[in-house]
BALOBA-1460 file (C-alpha; in Angstrom, 3 decimals):
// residues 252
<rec num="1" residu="x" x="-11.867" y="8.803" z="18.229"/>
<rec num="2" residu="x" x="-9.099" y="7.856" z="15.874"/>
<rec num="3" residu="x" x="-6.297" y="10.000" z="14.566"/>
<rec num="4" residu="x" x="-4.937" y="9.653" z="11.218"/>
<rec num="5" residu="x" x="-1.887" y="11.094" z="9.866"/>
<rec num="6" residu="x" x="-2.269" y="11.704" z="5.607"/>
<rec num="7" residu="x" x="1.716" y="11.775" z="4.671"/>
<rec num="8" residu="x" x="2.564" y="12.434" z="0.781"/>
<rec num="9" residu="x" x="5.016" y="11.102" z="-1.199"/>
<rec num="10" residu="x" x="8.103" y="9.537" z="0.670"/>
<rec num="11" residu="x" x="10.015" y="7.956" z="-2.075"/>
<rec num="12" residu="x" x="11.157" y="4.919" z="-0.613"/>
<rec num="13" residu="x" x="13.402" y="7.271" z="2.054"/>
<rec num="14" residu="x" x="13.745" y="5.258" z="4.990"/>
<rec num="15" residu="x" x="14.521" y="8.499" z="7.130"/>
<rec num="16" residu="x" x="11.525" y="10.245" z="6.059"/>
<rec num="17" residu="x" x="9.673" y="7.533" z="7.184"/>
<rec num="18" residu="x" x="11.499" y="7.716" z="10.757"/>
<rec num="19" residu="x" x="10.462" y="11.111" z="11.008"/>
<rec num="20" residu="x" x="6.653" y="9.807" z="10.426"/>
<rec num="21" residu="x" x="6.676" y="7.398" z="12.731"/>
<rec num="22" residu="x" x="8.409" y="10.184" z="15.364"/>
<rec num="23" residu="x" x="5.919" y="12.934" z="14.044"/>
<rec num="24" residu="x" x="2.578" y="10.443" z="14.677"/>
<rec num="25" residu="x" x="4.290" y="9.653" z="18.067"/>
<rec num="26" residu="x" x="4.483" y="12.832" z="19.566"/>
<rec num="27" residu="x" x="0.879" y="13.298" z="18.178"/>
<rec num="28" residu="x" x="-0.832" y="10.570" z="19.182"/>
<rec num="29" residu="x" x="-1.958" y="9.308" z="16.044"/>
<rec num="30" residu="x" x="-3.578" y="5.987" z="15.230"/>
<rec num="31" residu="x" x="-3.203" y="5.514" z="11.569"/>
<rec num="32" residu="x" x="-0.660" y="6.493" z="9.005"/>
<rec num="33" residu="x" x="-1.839" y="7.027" z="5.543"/>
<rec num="34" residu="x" x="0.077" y="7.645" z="2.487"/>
<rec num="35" residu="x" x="-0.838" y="9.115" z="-0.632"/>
<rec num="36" residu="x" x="1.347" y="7.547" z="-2.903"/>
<rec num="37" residu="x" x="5.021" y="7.286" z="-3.962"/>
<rec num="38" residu="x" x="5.010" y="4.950" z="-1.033"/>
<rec num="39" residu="x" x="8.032" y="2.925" z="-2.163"/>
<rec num="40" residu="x" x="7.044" y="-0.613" z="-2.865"/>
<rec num="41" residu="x" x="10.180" y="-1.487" z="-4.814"/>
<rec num="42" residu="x" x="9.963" y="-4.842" z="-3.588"/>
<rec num="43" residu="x" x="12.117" y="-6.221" z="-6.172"/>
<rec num="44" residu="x" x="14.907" y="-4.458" z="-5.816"/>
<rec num="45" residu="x" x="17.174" y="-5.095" z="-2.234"/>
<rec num="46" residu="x" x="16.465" y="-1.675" z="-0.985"/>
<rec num="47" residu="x" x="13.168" y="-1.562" z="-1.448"/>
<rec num="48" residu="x" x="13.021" y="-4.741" z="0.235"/>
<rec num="49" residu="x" x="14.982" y="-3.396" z="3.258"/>
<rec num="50" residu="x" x="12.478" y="-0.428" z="3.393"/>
<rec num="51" residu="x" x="9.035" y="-1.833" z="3.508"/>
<rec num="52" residu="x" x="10.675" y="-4.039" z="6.535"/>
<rec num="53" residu="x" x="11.539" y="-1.247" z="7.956"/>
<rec num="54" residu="x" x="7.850" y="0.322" z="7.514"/>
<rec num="55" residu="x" x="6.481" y="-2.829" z="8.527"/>
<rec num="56" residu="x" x="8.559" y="-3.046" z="12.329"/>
<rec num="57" residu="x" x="8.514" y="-0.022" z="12.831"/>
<rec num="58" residu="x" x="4.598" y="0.182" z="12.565"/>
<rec num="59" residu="x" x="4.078" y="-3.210" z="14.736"/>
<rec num="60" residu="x" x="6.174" y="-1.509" z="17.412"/>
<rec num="61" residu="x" x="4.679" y="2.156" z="18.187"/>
<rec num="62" residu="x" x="0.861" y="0.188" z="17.259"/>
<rec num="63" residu="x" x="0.281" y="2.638" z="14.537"/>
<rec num="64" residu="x" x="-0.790" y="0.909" z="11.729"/>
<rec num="65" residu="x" x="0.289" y="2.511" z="8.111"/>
<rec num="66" residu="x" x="-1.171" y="2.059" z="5.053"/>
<rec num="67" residu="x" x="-1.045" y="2.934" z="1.341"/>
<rec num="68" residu="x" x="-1.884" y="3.837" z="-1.843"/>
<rec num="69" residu="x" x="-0.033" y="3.165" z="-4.847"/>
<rec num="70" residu="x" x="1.503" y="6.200" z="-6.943"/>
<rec num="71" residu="x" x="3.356" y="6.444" z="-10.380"/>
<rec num="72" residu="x" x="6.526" y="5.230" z="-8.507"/>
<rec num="73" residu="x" x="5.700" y="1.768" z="-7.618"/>
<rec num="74" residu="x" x="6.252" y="-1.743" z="-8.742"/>
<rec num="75" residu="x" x="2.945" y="-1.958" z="-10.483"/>
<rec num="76" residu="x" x="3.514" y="-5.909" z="-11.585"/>
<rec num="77" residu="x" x="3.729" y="-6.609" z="-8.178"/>
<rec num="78" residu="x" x="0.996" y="-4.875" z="-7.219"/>
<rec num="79" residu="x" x="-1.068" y="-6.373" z="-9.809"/>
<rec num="80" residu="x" x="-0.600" y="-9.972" z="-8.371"/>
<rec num="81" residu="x" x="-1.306" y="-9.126" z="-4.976"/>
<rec num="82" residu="x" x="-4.714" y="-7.620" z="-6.123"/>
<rec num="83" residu="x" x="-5.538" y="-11.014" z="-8.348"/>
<rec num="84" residu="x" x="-4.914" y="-12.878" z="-5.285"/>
<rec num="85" residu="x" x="-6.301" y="-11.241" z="-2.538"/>
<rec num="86" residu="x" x="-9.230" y="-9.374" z="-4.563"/>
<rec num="87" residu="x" x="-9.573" y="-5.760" z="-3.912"/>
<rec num="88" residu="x" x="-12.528" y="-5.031" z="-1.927"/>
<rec num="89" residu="x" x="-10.129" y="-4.906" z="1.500"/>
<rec num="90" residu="x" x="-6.611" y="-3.274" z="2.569"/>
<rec num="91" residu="x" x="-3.904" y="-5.944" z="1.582"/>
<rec num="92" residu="x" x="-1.364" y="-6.924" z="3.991"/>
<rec num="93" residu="x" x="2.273" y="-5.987" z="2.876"/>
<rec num="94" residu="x" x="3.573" y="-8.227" z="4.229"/>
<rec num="95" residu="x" x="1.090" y="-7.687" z="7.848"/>
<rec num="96" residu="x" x="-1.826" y="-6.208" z="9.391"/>
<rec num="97" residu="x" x="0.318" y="-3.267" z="10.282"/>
<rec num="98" residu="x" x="2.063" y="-2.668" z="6.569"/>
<rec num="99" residu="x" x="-1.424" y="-2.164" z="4.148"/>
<rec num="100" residu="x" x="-1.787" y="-2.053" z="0.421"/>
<rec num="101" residu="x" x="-4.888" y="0.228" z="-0.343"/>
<rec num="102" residu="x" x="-6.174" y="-1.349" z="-3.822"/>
<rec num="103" residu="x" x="-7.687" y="1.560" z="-6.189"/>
<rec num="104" residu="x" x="-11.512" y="1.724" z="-5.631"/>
<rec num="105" residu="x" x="-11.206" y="-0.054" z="-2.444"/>
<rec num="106" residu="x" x="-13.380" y="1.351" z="1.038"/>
<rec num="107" residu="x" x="-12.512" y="0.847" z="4.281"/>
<rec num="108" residu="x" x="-13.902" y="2.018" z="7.445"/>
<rec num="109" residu="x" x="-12.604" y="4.332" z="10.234"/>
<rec num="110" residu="x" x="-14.672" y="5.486" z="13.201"/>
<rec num="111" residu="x" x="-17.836" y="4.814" z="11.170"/>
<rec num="112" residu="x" x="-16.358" y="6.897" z="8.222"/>
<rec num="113" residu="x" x="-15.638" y="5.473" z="4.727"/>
<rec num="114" residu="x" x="-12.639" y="6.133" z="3.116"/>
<rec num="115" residu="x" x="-11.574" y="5.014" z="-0.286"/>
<rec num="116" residu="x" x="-8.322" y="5.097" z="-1.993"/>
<rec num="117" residu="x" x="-7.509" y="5.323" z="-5.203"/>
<rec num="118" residu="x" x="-3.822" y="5.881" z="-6.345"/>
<rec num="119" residu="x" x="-2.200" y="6.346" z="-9.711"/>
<rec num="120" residu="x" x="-0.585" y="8.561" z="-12.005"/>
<rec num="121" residu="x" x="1.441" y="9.757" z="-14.795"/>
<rec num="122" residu="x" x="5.283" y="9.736" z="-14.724"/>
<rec num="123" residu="x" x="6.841" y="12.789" z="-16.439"/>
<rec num="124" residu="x" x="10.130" y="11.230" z="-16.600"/>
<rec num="125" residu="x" x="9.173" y="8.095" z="-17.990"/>
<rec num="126" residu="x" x="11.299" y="8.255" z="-20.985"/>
<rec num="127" residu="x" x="14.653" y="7.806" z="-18.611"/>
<rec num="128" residu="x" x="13.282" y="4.803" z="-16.360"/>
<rec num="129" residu="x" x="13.506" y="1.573" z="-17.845"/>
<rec num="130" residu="x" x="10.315" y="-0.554" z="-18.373"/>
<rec num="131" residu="x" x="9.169" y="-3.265" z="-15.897"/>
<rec num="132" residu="x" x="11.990" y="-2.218" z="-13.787"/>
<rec num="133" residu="x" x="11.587" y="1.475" z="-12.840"/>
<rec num="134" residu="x" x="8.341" y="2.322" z="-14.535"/>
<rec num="135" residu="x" x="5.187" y="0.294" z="-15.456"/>
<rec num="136" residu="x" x="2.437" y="1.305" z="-18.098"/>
<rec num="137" residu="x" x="-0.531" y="0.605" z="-15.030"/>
<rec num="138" residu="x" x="0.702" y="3.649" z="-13.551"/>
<rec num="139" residu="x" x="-2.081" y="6.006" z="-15.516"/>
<rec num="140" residu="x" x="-5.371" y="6.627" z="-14.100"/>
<rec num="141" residu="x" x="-7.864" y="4.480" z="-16.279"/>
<rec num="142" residu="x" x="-11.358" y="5.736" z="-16.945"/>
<rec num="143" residu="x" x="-12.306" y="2.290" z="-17.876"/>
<rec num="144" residu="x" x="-10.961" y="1.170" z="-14.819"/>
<rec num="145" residu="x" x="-13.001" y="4.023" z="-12.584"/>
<rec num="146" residu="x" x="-15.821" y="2.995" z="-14.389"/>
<rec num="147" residu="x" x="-15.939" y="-0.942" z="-13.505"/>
<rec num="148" residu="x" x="-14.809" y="-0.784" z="-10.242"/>
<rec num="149" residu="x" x="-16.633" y="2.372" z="-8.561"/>
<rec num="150" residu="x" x="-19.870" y="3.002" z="-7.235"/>
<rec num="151" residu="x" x="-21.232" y="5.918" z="-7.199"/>
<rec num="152" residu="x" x="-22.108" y="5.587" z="-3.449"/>
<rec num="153" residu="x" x="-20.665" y="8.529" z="-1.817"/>
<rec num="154" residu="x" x="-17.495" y="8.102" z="0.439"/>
<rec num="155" residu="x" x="-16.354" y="10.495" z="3.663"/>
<rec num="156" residu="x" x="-12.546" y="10.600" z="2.331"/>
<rec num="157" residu="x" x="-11.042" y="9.794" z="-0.778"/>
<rec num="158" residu="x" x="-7.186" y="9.549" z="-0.455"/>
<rec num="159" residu="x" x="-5.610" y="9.687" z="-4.360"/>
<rec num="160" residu="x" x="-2.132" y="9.975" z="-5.584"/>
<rec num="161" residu="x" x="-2.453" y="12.652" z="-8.251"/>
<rec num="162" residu="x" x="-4.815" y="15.773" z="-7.559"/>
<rec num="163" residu="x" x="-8.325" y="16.568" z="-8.991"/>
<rec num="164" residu="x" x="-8.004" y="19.329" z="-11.615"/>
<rec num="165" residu="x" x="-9.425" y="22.496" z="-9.890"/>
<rec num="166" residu="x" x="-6.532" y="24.736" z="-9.124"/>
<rec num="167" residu="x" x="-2.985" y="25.115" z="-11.037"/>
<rec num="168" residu="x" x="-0.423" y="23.950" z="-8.646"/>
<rec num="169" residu="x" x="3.057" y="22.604" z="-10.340"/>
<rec num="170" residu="x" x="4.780" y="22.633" z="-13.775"/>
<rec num="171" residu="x" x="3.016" y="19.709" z="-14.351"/>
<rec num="172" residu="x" x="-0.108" y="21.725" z="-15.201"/>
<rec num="173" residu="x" x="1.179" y="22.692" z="-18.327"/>
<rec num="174" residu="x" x="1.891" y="18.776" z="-19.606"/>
<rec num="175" residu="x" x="-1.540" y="17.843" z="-21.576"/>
<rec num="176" residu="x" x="-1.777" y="14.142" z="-19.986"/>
<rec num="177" residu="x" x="-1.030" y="15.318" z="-16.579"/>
<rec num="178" residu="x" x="-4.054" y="17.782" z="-16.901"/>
<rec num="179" residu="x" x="-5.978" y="14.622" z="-18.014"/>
<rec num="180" residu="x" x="-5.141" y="12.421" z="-15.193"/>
<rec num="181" residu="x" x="-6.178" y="15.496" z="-13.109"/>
<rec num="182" residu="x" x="-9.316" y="15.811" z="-14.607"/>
<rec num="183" residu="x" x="-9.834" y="11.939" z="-14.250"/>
<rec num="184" residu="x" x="-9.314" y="11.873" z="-10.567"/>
<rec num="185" residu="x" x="-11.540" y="15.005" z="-10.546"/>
<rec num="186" residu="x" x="-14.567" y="13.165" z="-11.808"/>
<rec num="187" residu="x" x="-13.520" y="10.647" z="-9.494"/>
<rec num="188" residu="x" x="-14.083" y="13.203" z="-6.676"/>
<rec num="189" residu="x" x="-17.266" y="14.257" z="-8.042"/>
<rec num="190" residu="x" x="-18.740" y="10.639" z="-8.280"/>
<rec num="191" residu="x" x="-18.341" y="9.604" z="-4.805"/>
<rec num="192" residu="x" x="-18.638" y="13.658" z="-3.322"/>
<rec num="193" residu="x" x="-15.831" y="13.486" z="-0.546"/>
<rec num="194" residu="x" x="-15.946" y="15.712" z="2.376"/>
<rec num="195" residu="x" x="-12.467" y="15.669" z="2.240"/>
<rec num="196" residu="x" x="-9.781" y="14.146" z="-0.428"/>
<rec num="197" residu="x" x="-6.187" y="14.434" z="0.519"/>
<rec num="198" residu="x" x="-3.544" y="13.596" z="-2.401"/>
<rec num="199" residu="x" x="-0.044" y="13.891" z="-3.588"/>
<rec num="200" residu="x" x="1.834" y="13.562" z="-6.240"/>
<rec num="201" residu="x" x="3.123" y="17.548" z="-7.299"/>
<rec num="202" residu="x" x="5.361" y="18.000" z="-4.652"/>
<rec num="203" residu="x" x="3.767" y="20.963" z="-2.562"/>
<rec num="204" residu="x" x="1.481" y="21.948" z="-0.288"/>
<rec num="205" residu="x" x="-1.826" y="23.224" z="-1.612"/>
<rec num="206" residu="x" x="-5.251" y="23.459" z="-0.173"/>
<rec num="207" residu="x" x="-8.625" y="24.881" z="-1.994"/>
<rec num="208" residu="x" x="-12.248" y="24.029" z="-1.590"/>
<rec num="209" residu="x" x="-14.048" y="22.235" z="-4.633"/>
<rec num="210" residu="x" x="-17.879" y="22.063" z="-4.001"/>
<rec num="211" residu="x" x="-18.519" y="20.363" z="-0.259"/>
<rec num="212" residu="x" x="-15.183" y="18.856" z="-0.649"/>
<rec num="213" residu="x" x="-11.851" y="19.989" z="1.205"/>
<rec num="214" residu="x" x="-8.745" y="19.503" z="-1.169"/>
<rec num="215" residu="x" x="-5.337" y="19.439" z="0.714"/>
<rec num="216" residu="x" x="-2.494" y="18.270" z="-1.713"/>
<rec num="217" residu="x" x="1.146" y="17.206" z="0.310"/>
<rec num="218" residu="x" x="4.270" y="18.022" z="0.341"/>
<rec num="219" residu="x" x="7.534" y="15.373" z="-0.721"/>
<rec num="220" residu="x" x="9.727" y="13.506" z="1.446"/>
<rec num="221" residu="x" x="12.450" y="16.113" z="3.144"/>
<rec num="222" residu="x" x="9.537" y="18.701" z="3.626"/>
<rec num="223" residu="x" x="8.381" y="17.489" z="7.076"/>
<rec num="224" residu="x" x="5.697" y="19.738" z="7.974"/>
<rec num="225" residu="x" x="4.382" y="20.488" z="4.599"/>
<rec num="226" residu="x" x="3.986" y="16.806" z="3.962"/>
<rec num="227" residu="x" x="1.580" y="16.079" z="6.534"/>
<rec num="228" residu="x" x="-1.982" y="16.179" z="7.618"/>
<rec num="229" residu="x" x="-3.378" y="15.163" z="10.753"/>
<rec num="230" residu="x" x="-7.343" y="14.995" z="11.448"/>
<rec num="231" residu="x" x="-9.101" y="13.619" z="14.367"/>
<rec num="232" residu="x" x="-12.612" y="11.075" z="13.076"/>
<rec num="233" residu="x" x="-14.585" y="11.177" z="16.064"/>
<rec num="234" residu="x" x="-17.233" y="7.881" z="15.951"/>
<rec num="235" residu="x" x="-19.554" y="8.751" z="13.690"/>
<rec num="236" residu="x" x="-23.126" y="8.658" z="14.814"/>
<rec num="237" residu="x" x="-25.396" y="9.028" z="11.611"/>
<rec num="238" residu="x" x="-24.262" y="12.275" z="10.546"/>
<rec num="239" residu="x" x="-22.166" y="12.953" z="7.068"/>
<rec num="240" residu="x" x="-18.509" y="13.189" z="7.338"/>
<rec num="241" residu="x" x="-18.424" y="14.399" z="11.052"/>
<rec num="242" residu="x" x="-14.519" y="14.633" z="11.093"/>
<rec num="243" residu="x" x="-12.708" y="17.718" z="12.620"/>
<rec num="244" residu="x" x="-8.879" y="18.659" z="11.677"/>
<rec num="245" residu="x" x="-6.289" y="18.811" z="14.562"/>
<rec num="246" residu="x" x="-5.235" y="22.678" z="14.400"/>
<rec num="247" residu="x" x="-1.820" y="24.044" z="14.503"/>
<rec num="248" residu="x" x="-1.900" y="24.763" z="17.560"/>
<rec num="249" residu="x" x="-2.669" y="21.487" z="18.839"/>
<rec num="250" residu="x" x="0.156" y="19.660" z="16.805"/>
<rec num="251" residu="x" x="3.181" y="19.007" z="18.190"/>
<rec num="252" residu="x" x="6.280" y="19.861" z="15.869"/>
């Protein structure tokens, strides 16, 4: 059995991240995921100073993190990593223990596939500056959905913004937020998740969409509400045989 910790958006904040790391401790979890919003500012000092952070602090407890990209990453950079290292695998950033998660590309935990897919739109793009605190790659791209995934189903999809389903921030009344919503909603209904765990709005929501399980998390600075924890048990044949860790059994 593995257990993975989903974590939403942490902005970069270095004692956020502590408190992951302390959090997936205490609960014996394997694998760190984040939905986006990660924090790869790589090119500026302290973004440099917080993915080493990520990185040590990952190769010392042995809980390997990894990552999708949101709206509020260096997108350039991201962009060369992918041309050189393809995207059909995690990328190391900069180890085994730091992982990129490309968009469209599976991996396997426990027997189950999981695919990430990050992205989204930036509401306050008009006060970042181009190329330095915003990049235009940051939108969802049907084009993009459409060359590079399958339609072969997946156990978990792990996005950055939220499928369109269920009104959950002020961002539901922005047209191209609603889009990128619906986007990552058709993304959900292509490869038919039994559960997809996102980001992105800054809350904690949770509503069932078809056979799929929708849990959207929390910020950096909301702890508890930014977290999910669920045990994947080796998977022997059967479809999506994952249970979640209750309450009870999670230690605060």
């Amino acid at each position: 059995m593995k257990r993975v910790l989903f974590a939403g958006d942490i902005h970069g904040n270095k004692a956020h991240a502590q408190w992951l790391f302390n959090h997936a401790k205490k609960n014996q979890v394997d694998v760190i995921i984040a939905c986006g919003d990660f924090g790869y500012w790589t090119h500026m000092k302290h973004g440099q100073t917080f993915i080493k952070f990520v990185a040590n602090r990952a190769e010392t407890l042995g809980i390997k993190f990894m990552w999708v990209d949101g709206n509020h990453e260096n997108h350039d950079i991201l962009d060369d990593l992918v041309r050189i290292n393809g995207r059909d695998n995690p990328i190391p950033t900069p180890n085994e223990w730091l992982q990129y998660i490309p968009r469209g590309c599976r991996f396997d935990i426990e027997g189950h596939t999981f695919m990430g897919y990050g992205g989204a739109w930036s509401v306050d793009w008009m006060h970042r500056d181009l190329g330095v605190s915003w990049w235009k790659q940051e939108l969802v791209s049907p084009y993009h959905m459409d060359a590079y995934v399958s339609d072969d189903p997946v156990d978990v999809l792990i996005t950055h913004e939220a499928p369109y389903g269920k009104e959950i921030s002020y961002k539901d009344e922005l047209p191209i937020s609603v889009g990128q919503r619906e986007l990552i909603l058709e993304l959900q209904n292509k490869v038919n998740p039994s559960l997809h765990v996102c980001g992105h709005h800054h809350t904690r929501e949770n509503w069932q969409s078809g056979i799929t399980d929708v849990h959207v998390l929390g910020r950096d600075t909301m702890e508890d509400e930014s977290v999910l924890i669920v045990d994947f048990e080796r998977k022997e044949g059967s479809f999506s045989d994952f249970n979640e860790v209750r309450e009870y059994a999670i230690v605060g």
